[in-house]
C-alpha positions in Angstrom: 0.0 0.0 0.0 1.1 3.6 -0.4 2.0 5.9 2.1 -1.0 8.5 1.2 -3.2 5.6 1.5 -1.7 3.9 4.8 -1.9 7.4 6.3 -5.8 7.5 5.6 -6.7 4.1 6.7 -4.9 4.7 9.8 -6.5 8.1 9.9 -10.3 7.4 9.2 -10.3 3.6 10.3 -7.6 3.5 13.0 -6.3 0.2 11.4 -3.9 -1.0 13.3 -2.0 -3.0 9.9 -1.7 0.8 8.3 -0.2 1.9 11.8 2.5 -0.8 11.9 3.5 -0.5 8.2 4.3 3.4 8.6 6.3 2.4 11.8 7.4 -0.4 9.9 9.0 2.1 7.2 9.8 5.3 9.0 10.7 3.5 12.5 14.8 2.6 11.9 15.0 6.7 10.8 13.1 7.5 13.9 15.5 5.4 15.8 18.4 6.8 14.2 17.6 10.5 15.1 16.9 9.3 19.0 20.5 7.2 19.1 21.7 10.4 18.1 20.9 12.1 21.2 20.7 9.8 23.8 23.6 6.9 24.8 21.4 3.7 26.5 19.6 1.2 24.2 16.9 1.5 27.0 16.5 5.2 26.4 16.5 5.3 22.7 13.5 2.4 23.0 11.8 4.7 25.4 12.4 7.6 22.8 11.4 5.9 19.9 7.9 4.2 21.7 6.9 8.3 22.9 7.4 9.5 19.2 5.2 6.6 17.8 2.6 7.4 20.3 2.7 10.5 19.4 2.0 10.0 16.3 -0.5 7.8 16.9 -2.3 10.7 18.4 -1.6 13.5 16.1 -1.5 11.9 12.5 -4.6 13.6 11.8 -2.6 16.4 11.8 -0.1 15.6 9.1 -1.5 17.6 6.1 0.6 16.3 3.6 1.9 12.5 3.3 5.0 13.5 2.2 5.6 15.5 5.1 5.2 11.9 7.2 9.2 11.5 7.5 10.1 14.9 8.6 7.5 15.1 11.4 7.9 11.9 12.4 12.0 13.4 12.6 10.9 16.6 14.3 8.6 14.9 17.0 12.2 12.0 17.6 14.5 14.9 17.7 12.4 17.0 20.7 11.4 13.5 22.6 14.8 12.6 22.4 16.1 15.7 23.6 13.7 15.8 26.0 14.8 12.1 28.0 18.4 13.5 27.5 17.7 16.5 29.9 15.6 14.4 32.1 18.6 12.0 32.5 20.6 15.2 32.9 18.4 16.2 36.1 18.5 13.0 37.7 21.9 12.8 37.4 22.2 16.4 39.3 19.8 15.3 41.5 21.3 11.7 42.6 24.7 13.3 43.2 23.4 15.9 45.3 21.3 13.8 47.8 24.5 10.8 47.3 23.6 7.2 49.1 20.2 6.2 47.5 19.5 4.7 44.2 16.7 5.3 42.2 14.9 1.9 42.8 15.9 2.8 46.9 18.6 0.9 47.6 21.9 2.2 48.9 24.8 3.3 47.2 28.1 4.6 48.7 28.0 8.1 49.7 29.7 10.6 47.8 33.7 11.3 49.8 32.4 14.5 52.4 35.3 16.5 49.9 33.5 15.6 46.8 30.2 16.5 48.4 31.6 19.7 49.4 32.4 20.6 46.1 29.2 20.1 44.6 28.0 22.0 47.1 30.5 24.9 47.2 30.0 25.2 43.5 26.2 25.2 43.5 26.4 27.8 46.0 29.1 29.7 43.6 26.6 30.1 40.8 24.6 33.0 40.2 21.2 33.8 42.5 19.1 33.3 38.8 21.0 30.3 38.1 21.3 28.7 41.7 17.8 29.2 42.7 15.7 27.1 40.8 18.7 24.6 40.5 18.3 23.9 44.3 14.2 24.5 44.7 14.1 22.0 41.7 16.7 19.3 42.3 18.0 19.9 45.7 13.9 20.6 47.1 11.9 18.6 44.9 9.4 20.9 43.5 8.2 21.1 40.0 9.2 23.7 37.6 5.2 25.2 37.7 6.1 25.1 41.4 9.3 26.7 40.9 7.6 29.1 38.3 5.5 30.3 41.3 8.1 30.7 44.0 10.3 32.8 41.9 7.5 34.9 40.0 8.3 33.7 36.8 7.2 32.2 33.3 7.9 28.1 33.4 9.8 28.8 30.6 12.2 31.0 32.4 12.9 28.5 34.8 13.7 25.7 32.4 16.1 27.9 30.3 17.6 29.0 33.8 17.5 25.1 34.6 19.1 24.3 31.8 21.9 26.6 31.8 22.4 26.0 35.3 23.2 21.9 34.7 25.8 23.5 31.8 27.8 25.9 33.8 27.5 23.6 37.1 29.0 20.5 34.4 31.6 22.5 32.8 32.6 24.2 36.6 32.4 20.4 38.3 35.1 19.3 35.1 37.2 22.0 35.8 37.9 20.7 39.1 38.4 17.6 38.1 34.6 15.5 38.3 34.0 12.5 35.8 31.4 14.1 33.3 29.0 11.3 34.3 28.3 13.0 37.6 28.8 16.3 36.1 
């Protein structure tokens, strides 16, 4: 079957055969453009499962059928960028609260030095940039929740988020931190 046909059986009739032969086609290129931004098997799966739901979802939207591969691209691309920042945040967060896992089991603690150095440079970065790094990862709260505490748009605080993780990374590798943790 054709693509502009496939796209409007799955469309009108929700056939599930049409669904699996466009993943079927356009799924290694979507899987391609999430390896690209994300290291673990287990994350690029993940990655790859969100985009096809989403299209599952919006592929009503999809005015053209041509236009299939390069949404399909766009939607990998942000989902994929998307886990990579979460994994980023975990990571911050897990190295500033050192000695539990994520399942809840123990881990050795971070040396009282290193921990001091996360801590010392945290405290080193900028009011806009420290503040919702600690209310976020060090408190627990939400970016909305943030948002609200510092009188800002969400959107401010993930930007300041996100630059936050980048100077704290490249300041932790300057002193010497495996860029795992950083």
């Amino acid at each position: 079957m054709m693509e502009t046909e496939l796209l409007r059986h799955y469309v009108a009739l929700r056939d599930p055969d049409a669904f699996r032969a466009l993943a079927e086609r356009h799924g290694p290129m979507v899987r391609s453009v999430c390896r690209c931004n994300l290291r673990e098997s287990h994350d690029v799966d993940d990655a790859v499962q969100t985009t096809f739901l989403i299209f599952a979802r919006q592929a009503s939207t999809i005015e053209r059928v041509e236009a299939i591969g390069p949404w399909l691209r766009r939607v990998a691309s942000r989902v994929s960028r998307r886990v990579r920042v979460k994994i980023e945040e975990r990571r911050i967060r897990e190295a500033a609260r050192p000695g539990v896992r994520r399942d809840g089991s123990m881990t050795d603690p971070l040396e009282p030095s290193a921990l001091a150095t996360l801590h010392e440079e945290i405290s080193s970065l900028p009011d806009w940039y420290r503040r919702p790094l600690v209310l976020c990862y060090l408190e627990g709260k939400t970016n909305d929740e943030a948002a609200k505490e510092l009188g800002c748009p969400v959107g401010t605080v993930k930007g300041r988020l996100w630059r936050a993780r980048r100077e704290l990374r490249e300041r932790l590798i300057r002193r010497g931190w495996a860029c795992t943790i950083a």
